[in-house]
C-alpha positions as CSV (number, residue, x, y, z in Angstrom):
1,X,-65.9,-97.4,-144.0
2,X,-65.5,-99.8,-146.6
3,X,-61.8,-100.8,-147.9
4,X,-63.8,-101.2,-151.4
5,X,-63.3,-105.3,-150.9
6,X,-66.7,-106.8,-151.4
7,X,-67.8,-109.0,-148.1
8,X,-70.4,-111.5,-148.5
9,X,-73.9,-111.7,-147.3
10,X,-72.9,-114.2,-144.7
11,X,-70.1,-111.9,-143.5
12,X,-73.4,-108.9,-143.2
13,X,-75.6,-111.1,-141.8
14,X,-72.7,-112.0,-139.0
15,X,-72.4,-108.2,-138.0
16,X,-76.3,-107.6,-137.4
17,X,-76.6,-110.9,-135.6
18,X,-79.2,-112.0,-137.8
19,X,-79.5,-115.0,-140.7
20,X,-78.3,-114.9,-144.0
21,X,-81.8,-115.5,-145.1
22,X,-82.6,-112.4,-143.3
23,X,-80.2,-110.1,-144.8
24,X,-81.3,-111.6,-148.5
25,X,-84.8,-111.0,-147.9
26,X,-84.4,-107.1,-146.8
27,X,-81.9,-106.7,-149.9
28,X,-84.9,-107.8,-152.3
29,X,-87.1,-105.6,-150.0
30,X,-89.1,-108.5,-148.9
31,X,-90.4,-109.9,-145.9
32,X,-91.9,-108.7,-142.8
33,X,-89.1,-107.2,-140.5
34,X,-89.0,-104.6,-137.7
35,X,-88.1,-101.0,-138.7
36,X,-84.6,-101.7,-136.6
37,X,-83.7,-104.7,-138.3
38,X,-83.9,-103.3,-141.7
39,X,-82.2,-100.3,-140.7
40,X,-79.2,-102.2,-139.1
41,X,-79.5,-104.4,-142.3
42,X,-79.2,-102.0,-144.9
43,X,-76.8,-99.5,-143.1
44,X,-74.4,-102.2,-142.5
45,X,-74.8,-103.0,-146.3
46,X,-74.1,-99.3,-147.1
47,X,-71.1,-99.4,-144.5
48,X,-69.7,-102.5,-145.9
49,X,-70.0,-101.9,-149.6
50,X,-72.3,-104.7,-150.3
51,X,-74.1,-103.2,-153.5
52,X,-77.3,-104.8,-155.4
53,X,-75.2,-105.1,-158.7
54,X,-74.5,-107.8,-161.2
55,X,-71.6,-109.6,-161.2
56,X,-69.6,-109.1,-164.5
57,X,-68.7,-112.6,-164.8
58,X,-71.6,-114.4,-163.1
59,X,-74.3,-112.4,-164.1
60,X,-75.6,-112.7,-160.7
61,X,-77.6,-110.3,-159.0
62,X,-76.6,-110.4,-155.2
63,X,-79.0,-112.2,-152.9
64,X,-79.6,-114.7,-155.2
65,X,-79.1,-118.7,-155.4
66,X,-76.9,-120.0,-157.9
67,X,-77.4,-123.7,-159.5
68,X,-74.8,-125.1,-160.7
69,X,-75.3,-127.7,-163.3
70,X,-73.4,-130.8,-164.4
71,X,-75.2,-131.4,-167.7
72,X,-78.3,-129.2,-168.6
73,X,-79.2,-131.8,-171.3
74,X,-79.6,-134.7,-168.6
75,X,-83.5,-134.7,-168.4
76,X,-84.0,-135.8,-165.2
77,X,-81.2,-132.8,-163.4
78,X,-83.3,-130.5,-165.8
79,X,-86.5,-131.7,-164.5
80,X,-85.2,-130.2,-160.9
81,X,-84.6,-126.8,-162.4
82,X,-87.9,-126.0,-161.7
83,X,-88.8,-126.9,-158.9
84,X,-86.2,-125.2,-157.5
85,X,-86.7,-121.7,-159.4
86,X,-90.4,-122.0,-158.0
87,X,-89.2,-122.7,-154.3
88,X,-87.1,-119.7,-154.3
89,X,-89.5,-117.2,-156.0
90,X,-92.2,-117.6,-153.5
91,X,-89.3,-116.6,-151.1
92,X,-88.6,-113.6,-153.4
93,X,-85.1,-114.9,-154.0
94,X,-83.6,-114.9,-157.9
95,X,-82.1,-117.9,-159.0
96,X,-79.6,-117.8,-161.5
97,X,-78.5,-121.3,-163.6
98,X,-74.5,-121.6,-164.5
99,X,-73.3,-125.2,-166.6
100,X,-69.9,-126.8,-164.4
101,X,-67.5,-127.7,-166.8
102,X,-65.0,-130.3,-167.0
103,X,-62.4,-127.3,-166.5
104,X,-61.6,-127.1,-163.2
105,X,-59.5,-123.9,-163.3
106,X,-62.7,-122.2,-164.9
107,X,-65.2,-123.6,-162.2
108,X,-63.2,-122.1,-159.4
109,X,-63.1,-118.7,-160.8
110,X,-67.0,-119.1,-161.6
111,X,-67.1,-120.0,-157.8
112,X,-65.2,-117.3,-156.7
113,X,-67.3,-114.9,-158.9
114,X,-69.9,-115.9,-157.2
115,X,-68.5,-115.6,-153.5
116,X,-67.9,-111.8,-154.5
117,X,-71.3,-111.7,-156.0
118,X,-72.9,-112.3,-152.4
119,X,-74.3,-115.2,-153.9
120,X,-77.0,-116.3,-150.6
121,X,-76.7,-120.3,-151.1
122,X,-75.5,-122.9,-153.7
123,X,-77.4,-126.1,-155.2
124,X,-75.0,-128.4,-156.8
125,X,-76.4,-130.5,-159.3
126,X,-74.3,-133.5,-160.9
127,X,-71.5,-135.7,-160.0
128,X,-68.4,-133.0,-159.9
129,X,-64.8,-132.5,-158.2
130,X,-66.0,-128.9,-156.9
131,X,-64.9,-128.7,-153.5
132,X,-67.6,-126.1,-151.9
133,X,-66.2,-127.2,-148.5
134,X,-64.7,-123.6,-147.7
135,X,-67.0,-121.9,-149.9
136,X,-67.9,-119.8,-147.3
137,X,-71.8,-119.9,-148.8
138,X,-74.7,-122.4,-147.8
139,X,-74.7,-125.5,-150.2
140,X,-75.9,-128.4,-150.9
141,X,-75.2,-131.5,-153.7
142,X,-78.0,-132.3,-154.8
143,X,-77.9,-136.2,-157.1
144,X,-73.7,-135.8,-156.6
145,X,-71.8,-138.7,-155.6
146,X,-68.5,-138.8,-154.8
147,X,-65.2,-139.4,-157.2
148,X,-63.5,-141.0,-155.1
149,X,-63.5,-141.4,-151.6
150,X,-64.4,-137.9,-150.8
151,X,-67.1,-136.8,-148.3
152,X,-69.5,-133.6,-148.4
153,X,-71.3,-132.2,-145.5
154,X,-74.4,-131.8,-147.3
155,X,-76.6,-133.9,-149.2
156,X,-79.3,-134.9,-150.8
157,X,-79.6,-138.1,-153.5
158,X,-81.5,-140.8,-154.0
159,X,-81.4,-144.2,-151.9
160,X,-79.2,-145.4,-154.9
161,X,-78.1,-149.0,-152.8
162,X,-82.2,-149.9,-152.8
163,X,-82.0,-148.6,-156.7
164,X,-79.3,-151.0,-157.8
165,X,-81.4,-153.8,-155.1
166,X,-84.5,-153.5,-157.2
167,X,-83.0,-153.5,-160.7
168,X,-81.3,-156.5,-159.6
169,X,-84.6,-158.2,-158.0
170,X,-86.5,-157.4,-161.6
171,X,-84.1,-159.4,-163.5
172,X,-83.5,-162.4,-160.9
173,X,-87.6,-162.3,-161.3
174,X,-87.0,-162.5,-165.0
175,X,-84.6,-166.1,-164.1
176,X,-81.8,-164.1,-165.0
177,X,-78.5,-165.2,-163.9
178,X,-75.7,-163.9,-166.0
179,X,-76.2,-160.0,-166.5
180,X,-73.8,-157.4,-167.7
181,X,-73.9,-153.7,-166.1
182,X,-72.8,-151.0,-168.2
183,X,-71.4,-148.2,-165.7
184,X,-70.4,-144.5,-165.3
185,X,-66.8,-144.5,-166.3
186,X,-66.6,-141.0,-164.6
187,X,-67.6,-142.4,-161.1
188,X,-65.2,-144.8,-159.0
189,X,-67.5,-148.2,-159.5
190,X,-66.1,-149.8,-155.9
191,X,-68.1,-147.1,-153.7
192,X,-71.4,-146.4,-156.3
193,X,-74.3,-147.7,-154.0
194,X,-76.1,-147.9,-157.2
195,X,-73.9,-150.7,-158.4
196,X,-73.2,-151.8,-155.2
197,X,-76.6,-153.1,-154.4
198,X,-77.4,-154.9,-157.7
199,X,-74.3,-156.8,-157.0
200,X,-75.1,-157.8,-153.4
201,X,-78.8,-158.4,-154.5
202,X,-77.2,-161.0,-156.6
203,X,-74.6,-162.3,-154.1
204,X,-77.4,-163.0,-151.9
205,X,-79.2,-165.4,-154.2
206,X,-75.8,-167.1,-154.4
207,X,-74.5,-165.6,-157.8
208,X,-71.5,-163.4,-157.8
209,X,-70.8,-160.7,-161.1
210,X,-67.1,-161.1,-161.5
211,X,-65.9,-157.7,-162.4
212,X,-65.0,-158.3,-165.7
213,X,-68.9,-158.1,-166.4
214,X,-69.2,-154.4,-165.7
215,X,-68.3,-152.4,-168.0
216,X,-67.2,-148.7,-168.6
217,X,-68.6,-146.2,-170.8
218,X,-66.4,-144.5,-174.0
219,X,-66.5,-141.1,-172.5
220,X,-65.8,-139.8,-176.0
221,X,-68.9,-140.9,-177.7
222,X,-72.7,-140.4,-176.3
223,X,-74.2,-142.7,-173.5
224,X,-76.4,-144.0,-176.1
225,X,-73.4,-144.7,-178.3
226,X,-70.9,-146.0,-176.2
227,X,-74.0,-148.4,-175.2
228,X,-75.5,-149.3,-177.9
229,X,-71.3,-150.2,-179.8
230,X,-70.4,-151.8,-176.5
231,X,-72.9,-154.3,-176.4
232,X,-73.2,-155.1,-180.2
233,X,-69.1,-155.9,-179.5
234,X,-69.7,-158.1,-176.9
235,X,-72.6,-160.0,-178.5
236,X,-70.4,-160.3,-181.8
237,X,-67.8,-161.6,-179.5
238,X,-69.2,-164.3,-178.2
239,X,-69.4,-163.0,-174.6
240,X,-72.3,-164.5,-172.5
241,X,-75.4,-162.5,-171.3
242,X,-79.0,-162.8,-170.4
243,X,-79.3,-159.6,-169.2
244,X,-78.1,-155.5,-168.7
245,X,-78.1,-153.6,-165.9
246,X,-77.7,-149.7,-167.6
247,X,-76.7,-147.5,-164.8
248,X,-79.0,-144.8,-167.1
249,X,-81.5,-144.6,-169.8
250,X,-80.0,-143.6,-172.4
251,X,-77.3,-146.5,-171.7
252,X,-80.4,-148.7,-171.2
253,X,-81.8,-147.4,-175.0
254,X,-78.2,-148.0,-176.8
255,X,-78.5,-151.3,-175.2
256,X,-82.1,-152.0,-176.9
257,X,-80.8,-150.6,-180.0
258,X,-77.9,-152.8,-180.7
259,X,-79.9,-155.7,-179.6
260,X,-82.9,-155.1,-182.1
261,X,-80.2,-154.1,-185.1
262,X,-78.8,-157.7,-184.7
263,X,-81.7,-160.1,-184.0
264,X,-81.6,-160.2,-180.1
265,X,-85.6,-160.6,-178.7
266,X,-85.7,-158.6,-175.6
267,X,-86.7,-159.3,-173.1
268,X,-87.2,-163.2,-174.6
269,X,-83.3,-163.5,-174.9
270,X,-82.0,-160.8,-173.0
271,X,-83.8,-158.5,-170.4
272,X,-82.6,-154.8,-169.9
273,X,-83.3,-152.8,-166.9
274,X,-82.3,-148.9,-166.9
275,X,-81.9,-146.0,-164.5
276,X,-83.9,-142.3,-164.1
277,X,-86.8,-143.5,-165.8
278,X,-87.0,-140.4,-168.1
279,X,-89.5,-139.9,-170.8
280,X,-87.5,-141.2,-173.7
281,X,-88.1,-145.0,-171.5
282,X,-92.0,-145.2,-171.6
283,X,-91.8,-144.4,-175.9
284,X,-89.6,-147.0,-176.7
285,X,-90.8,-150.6,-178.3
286,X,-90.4,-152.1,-176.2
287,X,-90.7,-149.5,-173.5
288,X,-88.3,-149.7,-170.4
289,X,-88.1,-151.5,-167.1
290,X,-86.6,-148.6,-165.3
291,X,-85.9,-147.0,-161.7
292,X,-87.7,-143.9,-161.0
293,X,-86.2,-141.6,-158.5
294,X,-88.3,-138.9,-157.1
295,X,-87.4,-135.8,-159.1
296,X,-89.9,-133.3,-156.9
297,X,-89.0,-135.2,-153.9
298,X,-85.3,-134.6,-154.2
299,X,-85.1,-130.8,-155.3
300,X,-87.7,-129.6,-152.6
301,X,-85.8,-131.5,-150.2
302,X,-82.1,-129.9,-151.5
303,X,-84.0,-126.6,-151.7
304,X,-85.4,-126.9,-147.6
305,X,-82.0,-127.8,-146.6
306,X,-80.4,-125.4,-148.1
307,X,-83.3,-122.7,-146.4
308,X,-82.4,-123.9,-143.0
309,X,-78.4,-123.0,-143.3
310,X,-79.4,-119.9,-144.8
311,X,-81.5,-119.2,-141.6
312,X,-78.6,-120.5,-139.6
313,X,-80.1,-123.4,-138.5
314,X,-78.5,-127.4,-138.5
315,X,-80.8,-129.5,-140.7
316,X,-81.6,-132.4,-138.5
317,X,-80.3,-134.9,-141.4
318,X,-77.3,-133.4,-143.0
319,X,-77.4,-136.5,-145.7
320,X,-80.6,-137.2,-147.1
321,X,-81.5,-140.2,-149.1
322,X,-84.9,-140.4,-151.2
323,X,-86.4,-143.6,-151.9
324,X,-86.7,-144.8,-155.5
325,X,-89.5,-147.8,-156.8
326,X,-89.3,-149.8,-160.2
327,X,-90.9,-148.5,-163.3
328,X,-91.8,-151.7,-164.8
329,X,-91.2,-151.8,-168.8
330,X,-91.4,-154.2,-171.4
331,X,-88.0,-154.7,-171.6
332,X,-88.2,-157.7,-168.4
C-alpha cells in the first residue's frame, strides 16, 4: 500500500519491468498492449498511488510532456512549439507549455511540481541554468547552450560553429575586413561556437577581431534597442566598422535601424549579417542576410530523442548538432 507519497512514472515503469513510454501510454489508455501488461500497469499504479490528476501548481495532467520555455516571444523557440505538440499527440501524449524565469528559486519548485506530477519527459527550450541532471525524468535541451562551462547529457542545437563560419564567409565575400559582433551578454562569449567560428573564419584569412570589437547587449532594454543605441554610439564615436555580425535578428534589425536613422548605406558602407532568420528578416528594406537554422529539423529531432529514453533506450548520438545554410539578404 501506498505511504500517500506520489512516485513517478519512471519509478512504475521500474516495478513492471517495462518503459516509461509504456506505462504513459496505458495511463492515457492508448496503445496496443497485452491484457497482462495493462493489468500489471494499472494495478501497480493503483498500489502505488500514482493518480490521473492535475497538478495544483503545474497544471499538468500526469503522463504528459512538459516544455519548458525560455522566452515564448522568441519566434524561432515558438516556431518549435508545434512541432513538438503534433509529435506527441499522434503518440496520444498531452503536452503542457510552462515560461522558465529568471528566478531560479521559482524554476526549481516548478520542476519539482512537475517531478510529483509524473511528468513522462522534459524538452528544454532556451539557454537556462536549470540543472535537470537528477531530475529523475527523460530530457532533453533543445537550442540551450551552456553558461559557463557546464555540460548536459542531452542535446540537440544547431551546428552553431559552421553558423558563425558562414556569417563570417558572407561578409569576407562582401571585402569586409573590420566587423563588429554584437553578442548575448547572457552567454559566456569564450565557449559560444556561434561566435567562435566567425572569429576563426576570419583568423584564417589572416585577420584577427581583437575583443574589444564584440560587444554585449544592455540586458535592460530590448535586443532591438540595446542594438540599434549601441551601434548609433559607436558610429557617433568615431569607432571603425565596415560590418556587424548580430548574434540574432532582432540585434541584426536595431543594427539596420540606427544605420538608416543616421545616413549609413547598407550594405554600400556597412554590411550586416544576422542570426535565426525569422520572418521579421525577409520584410525589412533592405531585407536580411541571415543564418537559417532548421526549426522542424531541430524539434523532431529533440522530440525522437527524447522518445527513445522514454522507451528506455540510449540514443545512438546523445549530442546532436543540426546544420544551418545562409539566408542571403540585402543587407551584404
Amino acid at each position: 500500500m501506498s505511504s500517500g507519497k506520489r512516485v513517478s512514472l519512471r519509478t512504475i515503469a521500474k516495478m513492471c519491468g517495462v518503459s516509461p513510454a509504456t506505462v504513459s501510454r496505458i495511463a492515457n489508455g492508448s496503445g496496443d498492449f497485452s491484457e497482462k501488461t495493462r493489468t500489471l500497469v494499472l494495478e501497480t499504479m493503483r498500489r502505488e498511488g500514482y493518480f490521473k490528476t492535475e497538478d495544483s501548481m503545474s497544471g499538468m495532467p500526469a503522463s504528459a510532456i512538459a516544455v519548458l520555455i525560455t522566452d515564448i516571444s522568441n519566434e524561432y523557440f515558438a516556431a518549435m512549439l508545434p512541432v513538438i505538440t503534433d509529435y506527441f499527440t499522434e503518440k496520444n501524449l498531452r503536452t503542457a507549455i510552462h515560461l522558465l524565469g529568471s528566478d531560479s528559486r521559482k524554476n526549481a519548485a516548478l520542476l519539482k511540481s512537475l517531478q510529483s506530477s509524473g511528468v513522462a519527459g522534459i524538452i528544454v527550450i532556451g539557454t537556462t541554468r536549470l540543472d535537470l541532471t537528477d531530475a529523475g525524468v527523460p530530457n532533453v535541451y533543445l537550442a540551450s547552450f551552456p553558461l559557463d562551462n557546464e555540460s548536459r547529457r542531452y542535446t540537440v542545437r544547431s551546428d552553431e560553429f559552421v553558423g558563425g563560419q558562414l556569417a563570417a564567409q558572407e561578409l569576407l565575400r562582401r571585402g569586409c575586413k573590420d566587423p563588429i559582433v554584437l553578442f548575448n551578454r547572457f552567454i559566456n562569449p569564450d565557449i559560444s561556437p556561434r561566435l567562435q567560428g566567425f572569429l576563426y573564419e576570419f583568423e584564417s584569412q589572416g585577420i584577427k577581431i581583437p575583443q574589444e570589437k564584440v560587444f554585449m547587449a544592455d540586458t535592460s532594454k530590448t535586443s532591438f534597442d540595446s542594438a540599434r543605441d549601441m551601434v548609433s554610439y559607436l558610429w557617433t564615436k568615431g569607432v571603425p566598422f565596415d560590418s556587424i555580425f548580430a548574434c540574432s535578428d532582432w540585434r541584426a534589425c536595431g543594427a539596420l535601424v540606427a544605420l538608416q536613422s543616421i545616413g549609413v548605406r547598407v550594405p554600400e558602407d556597412v554590411s550586416i549579417v544576422g542570426y535565426d532568420a525569422i520572418h521579421l528578416s525577409r520584410c525589412l528594406n533592405p531585407s536580411i542576410t541571415s543564418v537559417r537554422q532548421n526549426v522542424p529539423n531541430l524539434a523532431r529531432s529533440a522530440c525522437d530523442m527524447l522518445w527513445k529514453l522514454m522507451c528506455g533506450e540510449e540514443p545512438e548520438n546523445p549530442n546532436i548538432q543540426i546544420p544551418v545554410d545562409l539566408q542571403i539578404g540585402r543587407t551584404t
